[in-house]
N, C-alpha and C positions, 0 to 999 in steps of 0.2 A: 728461765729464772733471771729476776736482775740482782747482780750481785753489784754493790757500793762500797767504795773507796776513796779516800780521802785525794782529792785534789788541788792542786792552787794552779792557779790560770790567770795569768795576767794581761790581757789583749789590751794593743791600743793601736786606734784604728785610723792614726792622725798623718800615717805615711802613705799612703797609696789612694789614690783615685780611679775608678773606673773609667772608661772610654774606648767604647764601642764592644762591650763586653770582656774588656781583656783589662788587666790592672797594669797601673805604671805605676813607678816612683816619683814619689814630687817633690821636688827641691824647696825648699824651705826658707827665707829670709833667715829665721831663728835660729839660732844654732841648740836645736833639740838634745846636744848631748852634753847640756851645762847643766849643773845641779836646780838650778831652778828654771830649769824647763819642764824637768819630769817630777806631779806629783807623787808626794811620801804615798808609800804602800803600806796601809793601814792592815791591824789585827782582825782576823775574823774575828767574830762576836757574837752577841744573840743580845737586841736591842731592846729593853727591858719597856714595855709600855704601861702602862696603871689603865685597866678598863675605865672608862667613864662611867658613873653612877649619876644617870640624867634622874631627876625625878623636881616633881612639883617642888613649888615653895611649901612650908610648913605650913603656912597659914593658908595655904588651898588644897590640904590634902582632903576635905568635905567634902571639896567638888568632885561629882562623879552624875556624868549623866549617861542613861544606858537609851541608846539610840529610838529601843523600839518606844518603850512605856514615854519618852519625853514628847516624842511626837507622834502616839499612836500606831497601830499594829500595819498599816497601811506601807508604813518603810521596812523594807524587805519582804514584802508581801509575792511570794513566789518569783523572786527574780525578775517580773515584769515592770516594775514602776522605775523611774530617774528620780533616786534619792538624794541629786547633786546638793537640794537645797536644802533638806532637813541636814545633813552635813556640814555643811557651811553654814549652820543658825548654830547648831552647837557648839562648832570648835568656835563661832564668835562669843557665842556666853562660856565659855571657857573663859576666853583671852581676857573679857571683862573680870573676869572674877581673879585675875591672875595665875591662871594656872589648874589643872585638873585631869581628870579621866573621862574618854570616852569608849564606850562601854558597846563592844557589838557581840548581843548574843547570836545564838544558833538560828544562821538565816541567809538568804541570797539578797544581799545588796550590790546597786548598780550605779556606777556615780559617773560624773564627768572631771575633769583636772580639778581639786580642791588644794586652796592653800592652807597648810599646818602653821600652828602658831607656837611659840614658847612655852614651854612648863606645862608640856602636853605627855599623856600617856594614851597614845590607842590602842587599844585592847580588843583584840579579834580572838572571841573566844572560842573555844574547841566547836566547830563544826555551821562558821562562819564564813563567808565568804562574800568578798567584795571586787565586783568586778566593774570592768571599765565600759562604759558605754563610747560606739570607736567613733563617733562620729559628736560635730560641735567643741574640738578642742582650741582654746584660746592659742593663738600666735605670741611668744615673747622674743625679747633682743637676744642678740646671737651673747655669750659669752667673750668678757674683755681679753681672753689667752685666745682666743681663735679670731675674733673679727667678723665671723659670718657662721651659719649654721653648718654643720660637720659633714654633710654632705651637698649641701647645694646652700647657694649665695645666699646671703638676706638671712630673715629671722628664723626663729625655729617654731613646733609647736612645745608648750609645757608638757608637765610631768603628769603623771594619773594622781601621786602625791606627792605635792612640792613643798620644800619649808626654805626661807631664804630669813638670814641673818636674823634663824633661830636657834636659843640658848636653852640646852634639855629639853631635850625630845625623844622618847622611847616608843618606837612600833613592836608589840610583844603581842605574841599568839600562846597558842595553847601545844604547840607542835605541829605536825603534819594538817591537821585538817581544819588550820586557822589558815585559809589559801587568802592570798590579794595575786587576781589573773588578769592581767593587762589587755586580753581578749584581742592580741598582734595579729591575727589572720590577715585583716581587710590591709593595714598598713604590707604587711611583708607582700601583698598580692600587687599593691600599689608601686613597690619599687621595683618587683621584677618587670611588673608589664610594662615598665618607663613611665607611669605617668605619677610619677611622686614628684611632688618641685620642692616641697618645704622638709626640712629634715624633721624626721620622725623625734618624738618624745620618749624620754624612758619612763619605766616605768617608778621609781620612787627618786628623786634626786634633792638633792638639799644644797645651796650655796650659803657660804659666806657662815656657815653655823658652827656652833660647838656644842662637845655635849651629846652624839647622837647614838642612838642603839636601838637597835635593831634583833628580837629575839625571837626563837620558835617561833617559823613564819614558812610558811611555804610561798616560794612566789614563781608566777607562771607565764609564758607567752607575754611577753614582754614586747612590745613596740620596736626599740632599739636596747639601748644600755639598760639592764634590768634595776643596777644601782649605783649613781653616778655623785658622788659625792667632790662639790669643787670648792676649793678654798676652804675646806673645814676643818678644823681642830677637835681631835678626841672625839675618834669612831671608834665601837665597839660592838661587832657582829658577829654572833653566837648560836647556833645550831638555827640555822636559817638553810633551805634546799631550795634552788634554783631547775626548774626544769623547761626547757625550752625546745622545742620540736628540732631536729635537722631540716636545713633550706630555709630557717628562719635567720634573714639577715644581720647582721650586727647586734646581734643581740648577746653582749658579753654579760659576764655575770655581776663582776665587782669591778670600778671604776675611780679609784682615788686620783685623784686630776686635783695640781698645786696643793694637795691635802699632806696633814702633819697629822702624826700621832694617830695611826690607824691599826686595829687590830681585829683581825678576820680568822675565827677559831669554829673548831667541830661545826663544818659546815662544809655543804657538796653543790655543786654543779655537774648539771648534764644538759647541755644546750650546744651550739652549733657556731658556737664564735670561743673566744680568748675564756677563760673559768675569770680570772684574774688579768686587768691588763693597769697599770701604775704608770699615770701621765702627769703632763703639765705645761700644756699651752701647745700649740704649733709655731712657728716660721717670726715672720716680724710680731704679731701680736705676742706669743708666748715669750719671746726675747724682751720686749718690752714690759708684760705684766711681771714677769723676773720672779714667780715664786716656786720652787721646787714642791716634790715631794719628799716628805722626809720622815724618817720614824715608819715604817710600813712593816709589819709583821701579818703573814699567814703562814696559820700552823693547824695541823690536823683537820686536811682539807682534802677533798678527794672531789677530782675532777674528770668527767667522763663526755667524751666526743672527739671526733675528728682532728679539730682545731681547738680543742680546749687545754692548752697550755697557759702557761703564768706567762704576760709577757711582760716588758716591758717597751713601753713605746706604741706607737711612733710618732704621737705627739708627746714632746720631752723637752722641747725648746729652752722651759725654766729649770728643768735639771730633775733628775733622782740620785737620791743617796741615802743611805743607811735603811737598807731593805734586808729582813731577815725571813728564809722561805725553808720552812722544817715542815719535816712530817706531813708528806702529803704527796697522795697515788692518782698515779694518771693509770685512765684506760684510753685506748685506743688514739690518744693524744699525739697528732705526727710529728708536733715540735714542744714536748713540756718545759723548755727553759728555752724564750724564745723572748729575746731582745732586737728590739729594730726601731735601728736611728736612722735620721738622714745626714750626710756629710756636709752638708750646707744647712741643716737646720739648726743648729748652734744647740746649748743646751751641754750636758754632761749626764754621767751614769759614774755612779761608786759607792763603794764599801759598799756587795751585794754580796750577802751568804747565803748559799742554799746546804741545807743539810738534810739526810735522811729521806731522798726522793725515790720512791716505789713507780717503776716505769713497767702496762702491762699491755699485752698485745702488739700489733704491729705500727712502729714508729717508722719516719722519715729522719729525722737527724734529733737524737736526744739533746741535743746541745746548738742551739741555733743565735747564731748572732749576726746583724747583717746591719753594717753600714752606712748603705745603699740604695736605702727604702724606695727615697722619693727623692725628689731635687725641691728644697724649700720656696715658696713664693718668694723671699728676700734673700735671695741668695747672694745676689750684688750687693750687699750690706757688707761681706763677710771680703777681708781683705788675704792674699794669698797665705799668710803667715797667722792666722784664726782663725782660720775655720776646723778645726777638729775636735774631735771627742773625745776624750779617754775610761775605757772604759777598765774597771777592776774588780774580780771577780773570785770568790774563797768559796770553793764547791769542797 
């Protein structure tokens, strides 16, 4: 049984340096014991967000095209056919018209990476399923917080579904058996056997957007990051189940990266990377894109794997703060509150509340915080007397 009690914990992690496995004290220019050396130690709280309500413009709520009847019964025709382009004709008479619904009844559709437009609703309904065909994905620019793609240099490939500096946009199912299946076998087979060079694509990501929701959705086998949301404003993600195989690499569930105002409710992961991991940028690039994450709520979430802890980090460069984490059980989870920074990657962590965390089976450290991830690409940036973190923490 895990029995919970009120804690406050204040770590800062701006004294001590690693070297050669052992810690030492490090003298500091600054004199750390002035009042305006150490930030004010803020009230826990419970971070109040307002869901986003994405939906068409008024004057495009007519538009509603349902996939099979607009283009003939041949799209979704037994899962065999590349429906990439009847896809991408519709969401563009969408865009044309301003805004609308795209309508997937009961069927096996197969696409390749299609870009989402504005004042879109897709609609996957009950016993629909849209999967990714793994092969012919377009190559895009590495994101401005990182510099290069997230595992190896240079570009990346896109998303299976990508919206970029779009305003309301809702992906809504019917429940469990409206699936979108990223079909990650051949990718996850590619990075163990060495021969991956371009970092893998998530499966649903949005940049630069506002406005996003995400409801009764199952989503599966995922490439890398199942849902990676950067630079966005007002996400709201609600009974959405993530299920991803063990030995499937990187593939975390939810990914708010320099995102604001994020709310992630009645909804579960079981896959084999982070449930939940809240970033923003890495090393000199994230230091210089300079936008935190802020405003982060997940509540009534239940996360199930190995490594399937909340974390945050370890790309944080632009900062986290004001993160509220209730109501929600880990199974078999070795680190469920698992923060990790680098001491040289600059950036900050605070005002993080965890409340009401149900921990079950056999864990490694309930409480994991580590300073010491990685040593930053820009670390010679960082002069003796700034380079640290302060981390504060209301469990």
């Amino acid at each position: 049984p895990f029995q919970s009690f009120p804690v406050l914990l204040v770590v800062s992690v701006n004294y001590h340096i690693r070297q050669d496995g052992t810690e030492k004290q490090r003298k500091y220019k600054r004199d750390l014991t002035t009042p305006q050396a150490i930030p004010p130690t803020p009230s826990p709280q419970t971070i109040d967000i307002r869901p986003p309500t994405p939906s068409p413009r008024k004057d495009s709520m007519s538009t509603s095209i349902d996939i099979r009847s607009f283009f003939g019964k041949v799209v979704g025709a037994k899962g065999e056919t590349d429906d990439t382009q009847a896809f991408e004709s519709a969401i563009r008479s969408i865009a044309e018209r301003g805004g609308g619904r795209l309508v997937l009844p009961a069927a096996h559709y197969r696409i390749r990476p299609i870009n989402l437009t504005s004042h879109l609703i897709l609609y996957l309904q009950k016993g629909a399923r849209l999967t990714a065909i793994s092969e012919g994905w377009p190559v895009i620019p590495p994101l401005p917080s990182y510099g290069r793609g997230r595992d190896h240099p240079g570009p990346r490939y896109s998303s299976l579904l990508h919206g970029e500096h779009c305003v309301n946009v809702t992906i809504l199912g019917e429940g469990r058996r409206s699936v979108i299946d990223g079909n990650g076998q051949i990718w996850w087979d590619k990075h163990h056997n060495g021969s991956e060079t371009i970092t893998r694509g998530h499966l649903v990501e949005f940049l630069h957007s506002r406005h996003i929701a995400m409801y009764d959705l199952t989503l599966r086998n995922s490439p890398f990051w199942t849902n990676h949301f950067f630079d966005c404003d007002h996400i709201h993600v609600k009974n959405v189940h993530i299920f991803n195989p063990d030995g499937s690499p990187n593939t975390d569930g939810w990914d708010p990266d320099s995102s604001r105002n994020v709310l992630i409710e009645d909804s579960s992961y079981r896959g084999a990377d982070d449930c939940v991991a809240i970033k923003s940028g890495w090393d000199c690039f994230g230091l210089d894109y300079a936008k935190p994450s802020v405003n982060i709520t997940i509540r009534n979430v239940t996360c199930h794997g190995v490594f399937a802890g909340i974390a945050i980090g370890s790309e944080m460069s632009g900062g986290v703060e004001n993160v509220t984490i209730e109501n929600v059980r880990f199974t078999r989870a070795n680190k469920p509150v698992n923060v990790k920074v680098g001491n040289t990657r600059g950036g900050y962590v605070k005002n993080v509340v965890y409340r009401n965390l149900t921990v079950e089976g056999k864990i490694d450290q309930a409480i994991h915080i580590d300073a010491f991830v990685s040593k930053g690409r820009c670390y010679r940036r960082f002069r003796e007397d700034n380079d640290f973190v302060f981390l504060i923490f209301h469990l």
